[in-house]
C-alpha positions in Angstrom: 105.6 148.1 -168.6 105.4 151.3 -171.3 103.9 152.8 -168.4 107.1 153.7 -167.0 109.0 154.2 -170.0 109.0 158.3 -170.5 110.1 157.2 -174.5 107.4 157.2 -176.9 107.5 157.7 -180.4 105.2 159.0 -183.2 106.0 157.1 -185.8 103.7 157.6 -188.7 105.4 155.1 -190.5 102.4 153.5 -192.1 102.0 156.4 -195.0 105.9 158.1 -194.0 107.7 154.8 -194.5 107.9 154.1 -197.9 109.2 150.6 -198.4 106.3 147.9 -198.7 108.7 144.9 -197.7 107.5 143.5 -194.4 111.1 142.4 -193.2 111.9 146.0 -193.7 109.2 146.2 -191.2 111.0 144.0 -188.7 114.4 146.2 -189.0 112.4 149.3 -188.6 110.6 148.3 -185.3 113.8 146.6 -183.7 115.5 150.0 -184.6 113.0 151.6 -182.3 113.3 149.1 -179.6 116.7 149.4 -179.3 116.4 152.8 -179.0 114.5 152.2 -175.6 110.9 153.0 -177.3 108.5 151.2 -176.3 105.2 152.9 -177.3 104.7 154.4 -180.6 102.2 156.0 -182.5 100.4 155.3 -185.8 97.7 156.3 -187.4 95.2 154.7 -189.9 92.6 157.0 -192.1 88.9 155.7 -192.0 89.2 155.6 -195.6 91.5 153.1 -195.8 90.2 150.9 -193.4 86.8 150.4 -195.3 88.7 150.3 -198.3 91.0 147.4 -197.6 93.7 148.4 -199.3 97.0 148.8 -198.9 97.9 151.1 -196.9 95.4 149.1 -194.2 97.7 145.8 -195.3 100.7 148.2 -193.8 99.1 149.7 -190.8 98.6 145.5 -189.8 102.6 144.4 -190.9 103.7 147.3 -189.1 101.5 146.8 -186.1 102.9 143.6 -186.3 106.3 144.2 -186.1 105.6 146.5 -183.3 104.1 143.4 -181.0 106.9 141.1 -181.8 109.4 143.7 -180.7 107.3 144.5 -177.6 106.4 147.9 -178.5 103.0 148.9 -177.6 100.7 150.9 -180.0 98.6 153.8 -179.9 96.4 154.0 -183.0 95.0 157.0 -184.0 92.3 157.0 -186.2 92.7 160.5 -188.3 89.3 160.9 -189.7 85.6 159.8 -189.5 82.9 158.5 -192.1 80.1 160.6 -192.6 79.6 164.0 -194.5 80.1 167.3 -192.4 77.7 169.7 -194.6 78.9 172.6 -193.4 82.2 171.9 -194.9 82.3 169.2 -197.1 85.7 170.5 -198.9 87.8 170.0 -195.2 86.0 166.7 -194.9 87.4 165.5 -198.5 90.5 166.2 -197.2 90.2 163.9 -194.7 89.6 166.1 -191.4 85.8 165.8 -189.7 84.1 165.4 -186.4 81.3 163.4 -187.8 77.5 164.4 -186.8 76.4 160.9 -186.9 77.4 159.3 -183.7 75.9 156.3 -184.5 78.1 156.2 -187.9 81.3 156.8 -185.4 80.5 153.9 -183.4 80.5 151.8 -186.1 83.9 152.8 -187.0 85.6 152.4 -183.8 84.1 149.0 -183.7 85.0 148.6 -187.3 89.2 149.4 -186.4 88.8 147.1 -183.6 87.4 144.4 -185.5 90.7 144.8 -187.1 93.4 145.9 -184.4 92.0 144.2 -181.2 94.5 142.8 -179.5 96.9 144.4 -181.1 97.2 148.1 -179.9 97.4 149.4 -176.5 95.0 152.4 -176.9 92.9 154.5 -179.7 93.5 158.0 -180.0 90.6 159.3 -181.7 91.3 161.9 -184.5 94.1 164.3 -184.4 93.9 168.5 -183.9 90.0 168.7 -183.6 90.3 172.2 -182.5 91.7 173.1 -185.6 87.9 173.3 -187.4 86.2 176.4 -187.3 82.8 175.5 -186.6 81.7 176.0 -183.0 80.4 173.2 -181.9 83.3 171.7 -182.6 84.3 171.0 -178.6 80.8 169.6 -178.3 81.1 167.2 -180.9 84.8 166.2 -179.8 83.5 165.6 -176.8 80.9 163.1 -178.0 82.7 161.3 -180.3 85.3 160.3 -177.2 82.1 159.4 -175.5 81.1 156.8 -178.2 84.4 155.8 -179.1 85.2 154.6 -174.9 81.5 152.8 -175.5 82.3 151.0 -178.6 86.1 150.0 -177.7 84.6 148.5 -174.4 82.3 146.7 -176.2 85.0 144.9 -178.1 88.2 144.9 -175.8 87.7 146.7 -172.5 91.7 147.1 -172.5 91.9 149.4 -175.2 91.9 153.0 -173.9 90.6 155.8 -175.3 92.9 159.2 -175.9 91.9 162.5 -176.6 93.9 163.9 -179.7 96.2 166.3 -180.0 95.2 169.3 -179.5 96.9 172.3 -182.1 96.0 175.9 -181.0 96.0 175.3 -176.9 93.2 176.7 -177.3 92.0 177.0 -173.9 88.6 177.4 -174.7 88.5 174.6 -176.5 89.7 172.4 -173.7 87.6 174.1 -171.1 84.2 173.4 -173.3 85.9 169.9 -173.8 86.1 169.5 -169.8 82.8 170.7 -169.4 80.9 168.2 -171.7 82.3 165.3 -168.5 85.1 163.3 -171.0 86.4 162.3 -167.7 85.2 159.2 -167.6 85.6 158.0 -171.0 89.1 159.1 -171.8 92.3 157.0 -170.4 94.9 159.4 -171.8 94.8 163.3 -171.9 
């Protein structure tokens, strides 16, 4: 049970981890598992996952060398589709809390159409209190909210994990405590 393992790993190793051979997948997976990790992180960018391509062929080989060394997986999903038009430049770069909630639950539904089954948990996009716009907390908060609705929709096991967060900002967190993520969010 990863539960009780206090190892975890963020791996990364889908855009980090150069080699596109999947038996180097294998090695790189049993590496970790011998080195008592068993729960790692990756992450996926929307992007790719529409796109098909292959980093998206990577994210699965390595996902699946993961399962058959019995590592678990938390996913995190590092951006969302639709355009932020208060700052379409950071968005292009890959980094938005989307205003379309109905666009984000597509896409949660859309990386479990792909990953279900295959990863433990989601954690849905990384540092969102490093935007500057206010809402920002609001939006977060959300976006975890549609996320937990669309993941139980399509595997009630997956759990739902609020990203990391960059600044501590405390204020952040509190307005993000105060929008009731409680009961959507598994991991904190």
């Amino acid at each position: 049970d990863s539960s009780l393992n206090p190892l975890a790993f963020s791996a990364m190793a889908t855009y980090t981890y150069t080699t596109n051979n999947v038996t180097d997948y294998d090695a790189y997976a049993k590496t970790i598992a011998l080195a008592g990790v068993n729960y790692v992180r990756e992450f996926i960018n929307w992007r790719d996952l529409v796109a098909n391509n292959r980093h998206l062929k990577k994210t699965k080989a390595l996902i699946d060398a993961y399962n058959a060394n019995g590592i678990d997986v938390m996913l995190m999903i590092q951006d969302m589709p639709g355009e932020n038009a208060r700052n379409t430049a950071y968005y292009e770069k890959g980094n938005c809390i989307t205003y379309d909630m109905n666009i984000a639950y597509s896409a949660i539904k859309e990386l479990l159409n792909n990953f279900s089954g295959k990863i433990d948990a989601i954690e849905v996009l990384n540092e969102p209190d490093d935007l500057t716009e206010m809402d920002t907390a609001d939006r977060y908060a959300s976006l975890l909210k549609v996320a937990s609705i669309a993941a139980a929709e399509m595997d009630d096991s997956v759990k739902i994990s609020t990203a990391g967060i960059a600044k501590c900002n405390s204020i952040f967190a509190q307005r993000l405590l105060q929008n009731d993520i409680g009961g959507y969010v598994d991991i904190y």
